[in-house]
C-alpha positions, 0 to 999 in steps of 0.5 A: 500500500503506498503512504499516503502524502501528509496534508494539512487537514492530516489533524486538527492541528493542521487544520487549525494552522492551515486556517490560521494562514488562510485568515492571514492572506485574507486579512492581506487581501482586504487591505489592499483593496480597502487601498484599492477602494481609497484610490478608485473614488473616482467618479468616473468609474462607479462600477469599479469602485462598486465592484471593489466594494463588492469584494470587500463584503465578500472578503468580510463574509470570508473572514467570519466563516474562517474565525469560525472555524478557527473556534470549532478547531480549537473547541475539537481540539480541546474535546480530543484532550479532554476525552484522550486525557491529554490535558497538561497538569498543572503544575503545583505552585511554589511558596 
């Protein structure tokens, strides 16, 4: 049987990281075209800046759906712990 290639989506760490980059380039993606959007207030052109406006409540649209993702990860991740008892103990503190 061939070994299967690892992914990002191998484990919820992954998929947790692999969302953690994602909402990065987003974040990168709305402010350029918030830029674009300052410079194409040309009247001229109102469908460009319409059309920028547009990717811009999409690009918002996507960032929520990533945060939550994100949120489900990290609340699978914790579940997986907590079931698998991988949770670290506390350590005692020092007096």
């Amino acid at each position: 049987m061939k070994d299967r290639s690892e992914t990002p989506f191998d484990s919820v760490e992954g998929a947790h990281e692999y969302m953690s980059l994602l909402s990065e380039a987003i974040q990168d993606a709305k402010n350029e075209i918030e830029a674009d959007i300052r410079a194409a207030e040309d009247p001229k052109f109102p469908r460009r800046l319409e059309a920028l406006r547009l990717v811009s409540f999409k690009l918002d649209k996507l960032e929520q759906q990533v945060k939550n993702g994100r949120r489900l990860l990290n609340d699978l991740r914790t579940l997986r712990r907590l079931l698998l008892d991988e949770r670290e103990e506390p350590t005692p503190k020092k007096k």
